[in-house]
Each structure stands twice: as C-alpha cells, then as structure tokens.
C-alpha positions in Angstrom: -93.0 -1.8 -37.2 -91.0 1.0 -36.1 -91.7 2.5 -32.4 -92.6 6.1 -32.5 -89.7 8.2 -31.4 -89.3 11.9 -30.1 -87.6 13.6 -33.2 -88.1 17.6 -32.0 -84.6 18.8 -30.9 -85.7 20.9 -28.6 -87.2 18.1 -26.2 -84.3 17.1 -23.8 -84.8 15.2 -21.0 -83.5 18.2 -19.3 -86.0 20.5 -20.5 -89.0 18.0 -19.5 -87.4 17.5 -15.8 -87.1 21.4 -16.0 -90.8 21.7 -16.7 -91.9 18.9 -14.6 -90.2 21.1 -11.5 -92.1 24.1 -12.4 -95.8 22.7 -13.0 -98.2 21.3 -10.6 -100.7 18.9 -11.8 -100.4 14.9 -11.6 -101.7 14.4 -15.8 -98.9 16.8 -16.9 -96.2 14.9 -14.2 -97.6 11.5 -15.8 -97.1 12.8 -19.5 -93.6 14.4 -18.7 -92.8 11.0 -17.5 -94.2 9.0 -20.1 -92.5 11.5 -22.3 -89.2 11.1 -20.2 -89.7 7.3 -21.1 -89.9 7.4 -24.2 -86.9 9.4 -24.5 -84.9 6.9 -22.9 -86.0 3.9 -25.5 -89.1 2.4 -24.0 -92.3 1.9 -26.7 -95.2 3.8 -26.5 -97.0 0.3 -25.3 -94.9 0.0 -22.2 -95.5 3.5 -21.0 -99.3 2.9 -22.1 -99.0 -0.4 -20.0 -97.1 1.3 -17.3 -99.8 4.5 -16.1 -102.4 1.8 -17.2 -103.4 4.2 -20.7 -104.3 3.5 -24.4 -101.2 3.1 -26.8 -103.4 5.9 -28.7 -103.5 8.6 -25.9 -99.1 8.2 -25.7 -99.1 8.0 -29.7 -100.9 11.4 -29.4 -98.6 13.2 -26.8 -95.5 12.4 -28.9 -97.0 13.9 -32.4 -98.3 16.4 -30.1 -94.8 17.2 -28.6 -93.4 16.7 -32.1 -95.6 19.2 -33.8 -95.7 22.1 -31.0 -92.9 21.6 -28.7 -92.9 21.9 -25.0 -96.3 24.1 -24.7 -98.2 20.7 -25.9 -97.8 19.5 -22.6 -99.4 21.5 -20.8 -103.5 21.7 -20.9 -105.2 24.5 -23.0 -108.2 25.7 -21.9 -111.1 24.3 -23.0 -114.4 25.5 -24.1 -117.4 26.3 -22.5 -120.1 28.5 -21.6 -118.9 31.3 -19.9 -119.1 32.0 -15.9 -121.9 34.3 -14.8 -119.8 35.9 -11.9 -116.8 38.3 -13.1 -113.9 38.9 -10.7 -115.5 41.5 -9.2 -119.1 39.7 -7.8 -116.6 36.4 -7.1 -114.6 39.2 -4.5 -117.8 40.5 -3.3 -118.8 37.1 -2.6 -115.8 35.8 -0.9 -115.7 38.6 1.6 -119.6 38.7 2.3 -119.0 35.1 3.5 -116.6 35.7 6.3 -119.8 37.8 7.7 -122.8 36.4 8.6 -125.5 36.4 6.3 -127.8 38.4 9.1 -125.1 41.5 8.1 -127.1 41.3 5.0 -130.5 41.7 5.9 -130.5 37.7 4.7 -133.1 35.7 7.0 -130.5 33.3 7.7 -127.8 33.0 10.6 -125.4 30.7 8.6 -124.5 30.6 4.3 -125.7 27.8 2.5 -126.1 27.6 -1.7 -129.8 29.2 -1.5 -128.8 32.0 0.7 -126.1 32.7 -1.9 -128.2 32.2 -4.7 -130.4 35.3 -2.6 -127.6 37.3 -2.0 -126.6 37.4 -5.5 -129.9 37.9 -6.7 -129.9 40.8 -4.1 -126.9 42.4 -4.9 -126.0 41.9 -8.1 -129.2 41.0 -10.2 -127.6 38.0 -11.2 -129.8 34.2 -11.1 -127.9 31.3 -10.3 -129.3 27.6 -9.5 -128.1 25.7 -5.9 -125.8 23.7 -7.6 -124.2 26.1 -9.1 -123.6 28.0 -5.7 -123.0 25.3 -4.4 -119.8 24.8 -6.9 -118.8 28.7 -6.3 -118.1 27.7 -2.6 -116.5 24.7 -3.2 -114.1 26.5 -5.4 -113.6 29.3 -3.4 -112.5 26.8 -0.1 -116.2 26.5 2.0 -116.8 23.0 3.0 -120.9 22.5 3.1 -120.5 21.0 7.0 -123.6 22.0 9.7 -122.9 22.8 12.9 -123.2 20.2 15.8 -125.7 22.3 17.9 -124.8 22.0 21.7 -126.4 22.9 24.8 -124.1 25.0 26.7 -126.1 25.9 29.4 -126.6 22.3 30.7 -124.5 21.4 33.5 -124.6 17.1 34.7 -125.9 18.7 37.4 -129.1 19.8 35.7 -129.3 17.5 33.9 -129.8 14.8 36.7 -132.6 17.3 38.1 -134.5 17.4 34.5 -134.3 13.5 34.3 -135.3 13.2 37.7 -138.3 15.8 37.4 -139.6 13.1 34.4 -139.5 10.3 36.1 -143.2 8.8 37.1 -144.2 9.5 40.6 -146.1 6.8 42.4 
C-alpha cells in the first residue's frame, strides 16, 4: 500500500515553519511537525508512533490539509452553549475584583465563587452556579488561595508572658 502523501501545492515546508512561528499552542506545533514530517518522506505510522497518536488522527490532518489548505491546521471553534456574561459584565467583573467586595455592600472582606455568584446576581440580574464562577476567575487570572492569617500584634515577648500566665500555679 501506498503511504499517504501531501499533494496541495500550496503546503511548503516553508509555509508550515512560517505558520508554526506565528501560532501559539503545542496541538497545532505537534501537527505542523507531524505535517513537516510527512513532507520530508516519513509514513503517517512513524509520526503516529513518534507523538504517541493513532495512524487515523495523522491520516485525517493530511486529507484535512489536502482538502482546505493551511487554515485546517489551525482549530475552529467549537460548539456550545453560549456564555452568560457578554464583554461588558466580564469588564465589570474584572475591575470590581481589584476592590474589595465590602466596596460593594457584599458581606464579605475577600472574593470567592459565591460572592461573585452575589455580585452578579446583584448587579446584573444574571444567575450563575459556584462552579461556574469559579471557572470565570480562573480564566480571568485569580488563583482560589486563602490567606495565611497572622497575628501581628504578638511580639516573642508576649508571647512568653501569655504562655507563662497559663501555666498551673501550685
């Protein structure tokens, strides 16, 4: 059996190393390179074997590449339900959290998934779940961490006196 091969002019190895410059993402680097491969003679099972994929999956991104040209390289968006926050509430959002929710009128000192969920609720009519707060500051940069509570005030000092005033007296 024949191995596939690239037959659309318009892929070059120079166009692919062109692309591969110009796109982040490591899926589209691993398919310009297993595309790159298979422009320089190796079969569609040794670049399968080599980024440890199904023969089927590199089968597909040649007729792929064959049929639409560069673009197919790239991912298209896929479907799915649509977000609940537009542009807008995701801006309002992303500066309301370098304030402290008390700047609200929010009952709590620090943002967390429920308080958002509140806030959106508050401001926007708009009913989210935890989780899916929870996702909105993930993708907008917040690490969920809580803070490490320290007692400022104490001094060793002090603290010897406060260990010493518990101590039993006999």
């Amino acid at each position: 059996m024949r191995p596939r091969t690239i037959t659309n002019k318009n892929i070059t190895r120079e166009v692919l190393l062109m692309m591969a410059d110009k796109i982040e993402g490591a899926w589209i680097g691993i398919r310009i390179a297993g595309l790159l491969l298979i422009l320089s003679g190796w079969k569609s099972t040794a670049v399968a074997r080599l980024f440890n994929l199904s023969r089927p999956s590199v089968i597909s991104w040649i007729k792929k590449v064959n049929e639409e040209g560069v673009t197919s390289i790239e991912d298209k968006p896929r479907p799915g339900r649509p977000s609940k926050l537009n542009e807008k509430v995701v801006g309002v959002l992303e500066k309301a959290l370098s304030k402290s929710p008390e700047e609200y009128k929010l009952s709590r000192f620090r943002w967390d998934s429920v308080v958002i969920v509140e806030f959106i609720k508050k401001k926007f009519n708009i009913s989210l779940q935890p989780r899916q707060a929870r996702n909105w500051l993930k993708k907008l940069g917040y690490v969920r961490k809580r803070p490490i509570h320290s007692y400022v005030q104490a001094s060793d000092k002090g603290i010897k006196a406060f260990r010493q005033s518990l101590k039993k007296k006999s």
